[in-house]
C-alpha positions in Angstrom: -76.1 -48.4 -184.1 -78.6 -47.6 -186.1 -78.7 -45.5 -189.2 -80.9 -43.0 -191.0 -80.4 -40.4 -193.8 -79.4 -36.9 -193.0 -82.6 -35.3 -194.8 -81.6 -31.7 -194.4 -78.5 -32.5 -196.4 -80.6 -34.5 -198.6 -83.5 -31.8 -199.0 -80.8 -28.6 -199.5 -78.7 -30.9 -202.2 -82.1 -31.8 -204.1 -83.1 -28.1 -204.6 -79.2 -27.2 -205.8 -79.4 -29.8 -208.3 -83.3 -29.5 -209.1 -84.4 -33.1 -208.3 -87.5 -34.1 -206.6 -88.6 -37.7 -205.9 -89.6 -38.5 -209.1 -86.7 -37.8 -210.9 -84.3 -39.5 -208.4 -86.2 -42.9 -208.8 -86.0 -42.2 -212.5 -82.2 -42.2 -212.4 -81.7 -45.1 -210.0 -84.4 -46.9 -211.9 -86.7 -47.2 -208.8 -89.9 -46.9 -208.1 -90.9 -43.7 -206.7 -92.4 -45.6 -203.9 -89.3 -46.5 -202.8 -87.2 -43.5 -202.7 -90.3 -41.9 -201.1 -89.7 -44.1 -198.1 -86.2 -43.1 -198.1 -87.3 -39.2 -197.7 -90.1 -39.7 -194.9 -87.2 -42.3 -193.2 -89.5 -45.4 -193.5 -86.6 -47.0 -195.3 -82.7 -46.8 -195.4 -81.2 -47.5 -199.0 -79.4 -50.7 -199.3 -75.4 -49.9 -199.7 -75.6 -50.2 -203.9 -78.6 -47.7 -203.9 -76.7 -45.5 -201.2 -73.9 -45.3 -203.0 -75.9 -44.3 -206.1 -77.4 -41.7 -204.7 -74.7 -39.8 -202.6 -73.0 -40.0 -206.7 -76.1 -38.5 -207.7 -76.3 -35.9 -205.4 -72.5 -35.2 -205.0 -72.2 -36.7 -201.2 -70.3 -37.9 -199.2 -71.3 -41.0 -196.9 -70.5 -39.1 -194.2 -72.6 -35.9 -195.2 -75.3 -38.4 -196.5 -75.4 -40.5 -193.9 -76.4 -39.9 -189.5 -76.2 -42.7 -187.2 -78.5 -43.0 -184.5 -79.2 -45.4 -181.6 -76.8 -44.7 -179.3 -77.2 -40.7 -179.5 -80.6 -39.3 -178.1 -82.8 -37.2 -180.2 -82.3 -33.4 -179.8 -85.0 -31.5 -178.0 -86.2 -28.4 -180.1 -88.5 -25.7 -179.2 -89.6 -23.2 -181.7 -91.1 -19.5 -180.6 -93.1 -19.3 -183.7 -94.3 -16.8 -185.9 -97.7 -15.4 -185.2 -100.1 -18.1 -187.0 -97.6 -20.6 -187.8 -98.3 -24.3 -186.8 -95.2 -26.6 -186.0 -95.7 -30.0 -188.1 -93.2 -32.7 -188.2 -91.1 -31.3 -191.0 -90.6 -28.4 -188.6 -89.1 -31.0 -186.5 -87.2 -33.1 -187.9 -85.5 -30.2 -189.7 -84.7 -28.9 -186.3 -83.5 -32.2 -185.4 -81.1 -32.7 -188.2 -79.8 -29.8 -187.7 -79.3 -30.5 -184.1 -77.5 -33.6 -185.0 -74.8 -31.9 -186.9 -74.2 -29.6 -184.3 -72.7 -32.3 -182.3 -69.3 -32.1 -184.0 -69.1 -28.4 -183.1 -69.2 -29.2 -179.7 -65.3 -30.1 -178.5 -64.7 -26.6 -180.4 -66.8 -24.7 -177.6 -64.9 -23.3 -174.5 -67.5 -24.9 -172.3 -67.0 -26.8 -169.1 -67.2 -30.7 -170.0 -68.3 -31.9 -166.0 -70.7 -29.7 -165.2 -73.6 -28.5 -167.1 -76.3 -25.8 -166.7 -79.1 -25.9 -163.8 -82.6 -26.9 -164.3 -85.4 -25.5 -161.9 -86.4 -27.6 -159.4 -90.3 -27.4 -159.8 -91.1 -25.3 -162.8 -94.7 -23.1 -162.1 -96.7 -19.9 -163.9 -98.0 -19.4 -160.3 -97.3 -15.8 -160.1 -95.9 -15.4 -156.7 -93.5 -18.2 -157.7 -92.3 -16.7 -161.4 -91.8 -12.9 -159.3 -89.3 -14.3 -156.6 -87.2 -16.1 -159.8 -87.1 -12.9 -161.8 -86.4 -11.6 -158.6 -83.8 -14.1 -157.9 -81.7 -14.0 -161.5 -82.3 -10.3 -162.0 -79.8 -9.9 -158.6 -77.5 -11.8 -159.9 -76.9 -10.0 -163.0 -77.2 -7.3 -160.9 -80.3 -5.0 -162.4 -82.8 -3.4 -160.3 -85.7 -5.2 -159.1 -87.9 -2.7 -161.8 -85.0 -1.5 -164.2 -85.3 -2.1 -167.5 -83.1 -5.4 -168.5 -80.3 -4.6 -171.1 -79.6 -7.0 -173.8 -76.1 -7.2 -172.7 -77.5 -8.5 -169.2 -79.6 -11.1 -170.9 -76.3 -12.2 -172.8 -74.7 -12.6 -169.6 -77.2 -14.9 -168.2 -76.7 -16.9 -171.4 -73.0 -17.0 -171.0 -74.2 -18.5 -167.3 -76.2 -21.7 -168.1 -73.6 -22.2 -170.9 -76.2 -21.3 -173.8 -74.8 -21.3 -177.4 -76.4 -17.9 -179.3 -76.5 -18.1 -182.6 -77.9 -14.9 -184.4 -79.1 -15.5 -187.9 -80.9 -13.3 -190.5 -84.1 -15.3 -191.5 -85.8 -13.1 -192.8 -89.4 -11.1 -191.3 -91.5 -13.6 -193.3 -89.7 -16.1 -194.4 -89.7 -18.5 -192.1 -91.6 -20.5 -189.0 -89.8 -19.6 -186.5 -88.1 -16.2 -184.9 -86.1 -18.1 -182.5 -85.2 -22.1 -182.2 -84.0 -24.3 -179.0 -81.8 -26.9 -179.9 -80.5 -28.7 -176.5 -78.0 -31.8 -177.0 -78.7 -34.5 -174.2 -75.5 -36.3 -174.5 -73.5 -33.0 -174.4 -75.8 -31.1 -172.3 -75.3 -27.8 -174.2 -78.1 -25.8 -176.1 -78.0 -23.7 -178.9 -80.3 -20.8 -179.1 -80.7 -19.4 -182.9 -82.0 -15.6 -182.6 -83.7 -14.3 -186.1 -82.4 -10.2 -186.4 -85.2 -9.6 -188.8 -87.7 -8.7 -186.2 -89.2 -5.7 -184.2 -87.2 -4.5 -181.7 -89.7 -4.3 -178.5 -90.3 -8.1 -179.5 -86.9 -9.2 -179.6 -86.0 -9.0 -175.4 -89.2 -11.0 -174.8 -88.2 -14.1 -177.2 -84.7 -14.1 -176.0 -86.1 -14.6 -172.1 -88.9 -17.2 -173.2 -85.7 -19.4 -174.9 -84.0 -18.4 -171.4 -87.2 -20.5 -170.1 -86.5 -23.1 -171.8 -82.6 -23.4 -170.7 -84.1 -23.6 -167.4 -87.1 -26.3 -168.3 -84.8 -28.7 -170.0 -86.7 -31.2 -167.8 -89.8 -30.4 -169.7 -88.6 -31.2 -173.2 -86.9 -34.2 -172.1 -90.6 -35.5 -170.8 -92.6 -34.5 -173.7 -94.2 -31.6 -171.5 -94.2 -29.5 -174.9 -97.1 -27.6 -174.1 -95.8 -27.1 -170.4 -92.7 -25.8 -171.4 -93.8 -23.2 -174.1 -96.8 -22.2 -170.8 -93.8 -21.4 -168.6 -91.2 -19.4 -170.7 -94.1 -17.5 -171.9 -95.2 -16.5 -168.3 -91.5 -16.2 -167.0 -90.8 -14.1 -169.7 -93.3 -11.4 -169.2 -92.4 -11.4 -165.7 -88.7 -11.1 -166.2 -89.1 -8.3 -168.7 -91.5 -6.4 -166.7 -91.7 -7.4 -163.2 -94.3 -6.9 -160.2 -92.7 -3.5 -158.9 -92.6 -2.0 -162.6 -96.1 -3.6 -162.8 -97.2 -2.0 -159.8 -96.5 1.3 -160.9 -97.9 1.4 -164.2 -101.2 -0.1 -163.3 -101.1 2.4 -160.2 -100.8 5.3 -163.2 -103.2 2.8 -165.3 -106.5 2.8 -163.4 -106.4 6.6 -162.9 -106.8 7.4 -166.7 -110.6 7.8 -167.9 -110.2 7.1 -171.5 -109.1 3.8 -173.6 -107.3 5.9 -175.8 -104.8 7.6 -172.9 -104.1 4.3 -171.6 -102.6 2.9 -174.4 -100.4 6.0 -174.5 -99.5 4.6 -171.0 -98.9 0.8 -172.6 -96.5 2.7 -175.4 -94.9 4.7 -172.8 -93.8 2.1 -170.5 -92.8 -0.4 -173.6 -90.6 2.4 -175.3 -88.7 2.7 -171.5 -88.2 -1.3 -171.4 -87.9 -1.9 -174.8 -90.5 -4.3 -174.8 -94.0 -4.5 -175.9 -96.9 -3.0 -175.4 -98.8 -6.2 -175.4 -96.2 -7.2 -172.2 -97.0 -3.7 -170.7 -100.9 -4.8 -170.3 -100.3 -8.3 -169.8 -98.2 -8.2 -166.7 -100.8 -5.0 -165.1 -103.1 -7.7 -165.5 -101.4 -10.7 -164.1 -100.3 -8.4 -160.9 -104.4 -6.9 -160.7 -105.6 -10.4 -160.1 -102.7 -12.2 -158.3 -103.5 -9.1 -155.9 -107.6 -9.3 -156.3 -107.4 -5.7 -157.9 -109.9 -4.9 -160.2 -108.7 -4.2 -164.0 -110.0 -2.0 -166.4 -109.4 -4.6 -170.1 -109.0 -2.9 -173.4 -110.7 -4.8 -176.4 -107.7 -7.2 -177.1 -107.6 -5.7 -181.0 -106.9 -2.8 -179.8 -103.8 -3.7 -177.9 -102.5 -5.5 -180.6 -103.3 -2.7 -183.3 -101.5 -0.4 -180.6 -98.5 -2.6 -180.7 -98.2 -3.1 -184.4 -98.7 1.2 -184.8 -96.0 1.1 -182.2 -93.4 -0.6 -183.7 -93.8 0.5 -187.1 -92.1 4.0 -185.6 -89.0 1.8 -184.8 -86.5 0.2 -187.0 -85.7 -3.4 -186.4 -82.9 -5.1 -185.1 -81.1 -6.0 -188.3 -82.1 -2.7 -189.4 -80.2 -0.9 -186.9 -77.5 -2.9 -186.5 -76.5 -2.9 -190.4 -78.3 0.4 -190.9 -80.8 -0.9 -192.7 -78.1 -2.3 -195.4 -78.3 -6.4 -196.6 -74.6 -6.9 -194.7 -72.0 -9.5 -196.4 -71.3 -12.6 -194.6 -68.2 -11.1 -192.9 -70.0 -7.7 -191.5 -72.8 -10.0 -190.1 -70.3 -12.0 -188.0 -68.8 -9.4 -187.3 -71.5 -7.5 -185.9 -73.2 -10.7 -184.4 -70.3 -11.5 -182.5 -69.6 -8.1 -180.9 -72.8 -7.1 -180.2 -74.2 -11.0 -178.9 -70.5 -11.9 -177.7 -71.3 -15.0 -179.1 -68.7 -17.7 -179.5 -70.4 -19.7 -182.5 -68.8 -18.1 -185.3 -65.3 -18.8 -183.8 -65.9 -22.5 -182.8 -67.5 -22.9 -186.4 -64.4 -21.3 -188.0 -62.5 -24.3 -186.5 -64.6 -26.6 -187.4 -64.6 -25.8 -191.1 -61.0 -25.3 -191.0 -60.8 -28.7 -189.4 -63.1 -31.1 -190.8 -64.2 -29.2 -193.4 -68.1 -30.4 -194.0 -69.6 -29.8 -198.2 -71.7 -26.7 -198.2 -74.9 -28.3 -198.1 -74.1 -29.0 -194.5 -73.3 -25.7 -194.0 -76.5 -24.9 -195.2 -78.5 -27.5 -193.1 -76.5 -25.6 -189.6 -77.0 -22.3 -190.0 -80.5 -22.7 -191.8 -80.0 -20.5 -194.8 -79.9 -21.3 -198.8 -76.4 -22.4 -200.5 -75.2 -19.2 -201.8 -76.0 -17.6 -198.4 -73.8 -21.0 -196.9 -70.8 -20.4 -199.7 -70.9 -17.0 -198.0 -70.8 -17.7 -195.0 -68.0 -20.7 -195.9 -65.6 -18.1 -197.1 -65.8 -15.6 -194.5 -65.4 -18.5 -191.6 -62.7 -20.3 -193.4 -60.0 -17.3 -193.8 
């Protein structure tokens, strides 16, 4: 078995202590070449300079150290913030922190023989993508054209065994608003849901990371670009389906000015708690599916619409801890009840259990070390 350093833990204990590179060669009397190989994992320290180090940076070998070979690689998908490019830091942070969800997994109240479906043959046709929405909006029991209520989407979660994990990243902070971490050898995914973000957006990324519970298939064969195709396309569909489509484009062509039908878009979104942006898209995907002619808006103008729309909203966090930074406790609090998440409670007995240093605390949930101390207390009482 093969073994590499756990650079998340690694990266969060530099920036504690202050050290870069440089200065760790320095104290290990090193060249910097080497211990730059040891941070991109081109090299693995010899046991001497391991066990200088992990002194150095107050770890333990087994917070310090991951071993690999016989465990498959995580699959990560990221929904990204607008403009933001994935790069390989992106994921292998994702990665590592996949890897140290593994010993939170015999904590979860999960079935251990028999794992989530997988769609048979994955397509954006739209014919195909109506009759699944179609198919998994019965099941939950919500009307073929009803708006879908977040505490249906949670249920559907709860279905293909899908771990949320609701975290407060920030509106800027970060890449990503929402991360898929899926676990081969466990077969169990772990969806992380940023709070700090618009409302009407929020139902739209929680079905495209539904997408992806259903495309595992994808991820496993490298079909990145497949995969992120699909749970875009599924998404819109689930949120705003043909018959809801049908009716708003119906109302849609009627209008005679640009500036009424974007009314229409705001008026359909605030109903569904989605999007405007969704709103046109799916009129447009059911015009042409159905060779209907469609009227298009200058795409700037849809997504100045949007933006002007959301701005008379408050956003998730903001109306869940009215509009108030809320202390470790209130936020898993809050995250459990309204997400009925089990995270927080198989976490608890992990801590309590096994208890990991903080910088792996840090690394899981994705958040700085005070912000993991936090979060330590309140999980550990």
């Amino acid at each position: 078995m093969e073994k590499q350093l756990n650079h998340q833990a690694l990266n969060t204990r530099c920036e504690e202590k202050g050290l870069n590179q440089a200065a760790i060669a320095k104290q290990l009397d090193l060249s910097r070449t080497a211990v730059s190989k040891w941070f991109s994992g081109k090299s693995f320290p010899r046991p001497a300079e391991l066990l200088k180090l992990g002194r150095l940076l107050g770890l333990r070998h087994s917070d310090l150290v991951q071993e690999t070979g016989l465990v498959e690689e995580p699959l990560v998908a990221f929904r990204k913030r607008q403009g933001c490019k994935t790069t390989d830091r992106h994921i292998r942070r994702a990665q590592d922190m996949g890897h140290l969800l593994r010993p939170i997994v015999p904590y979860l109240d999960f079935d251990a023989f028999v794992g989530p479906p997988s769609l048979k043959n994955p397509s954006t046709d739209y014919r195909y993508l109506q009759e699944l929405v179609a198919k998994l909006r019965r099941e939950i029991d919500v009307g073929e054209d009803a708006p879908v209520e977040f505490s249906k989407l949670i249920e559907i979660f709860e279905n293909y065994q899908a771990v949320i994990v609701p975290t407060l990243w920030g509106k800027k902070s970060k890449h990503e608003n929402a991360l898929h971490i899926h676990l081969p050898d466990s077969q169990t995914t772990w969806i992380y849901l940023n709070l700090d973000v618009e409302v009407h957006d929020f139902k739209f990324w929680m079905v495209h990371e539904l997408g992806h519970v259903l495309t595992i298939d994808l991820l496993e064969a490298g079909r990145i670009e497949e995969a992120e195709d699909f749970s875009d396309a599924f998404a819109g569909a689930f949120v705003f389906p043909e018959p809801a489509a049908k009716e708003a484009f119906q109302a849609y062509r009627r209008l005679r000015s640009d500036s009424r039908r974007l009314d229409l878009l705001c008026e359909w979104a605030e109903a569904h708690t989605i999007s405007p942006v969704s709103v046109y898209k799916e009129m447009e995907h059911y015009a042409k599916a159905h060779g209907l002619s469609f009227h298009e808006i200058d795409g700037p103008r849809v997504y100045q619409t949007a933006t002007q729309f959301n701005q008379q909203f408050n956003s998730l966090a903001e109306q869940f801890f009215d509009g108030e930074q809320p202390s470790a406790n209130q936020f898993i609090r809050v995250a459990q009840e309204k997400f009925g998440t089990e995270f927080f409670k198989a976490f608890s007995e992990y801590l309590r259990d096994k208890q990991p240093s903080s910088s792996n605390i840090a690394s899981i949930l994705c958040v700085n070390p005070m912000d993991a101390r936090a979060y330590h207390d309140a999980l550990s009482q």
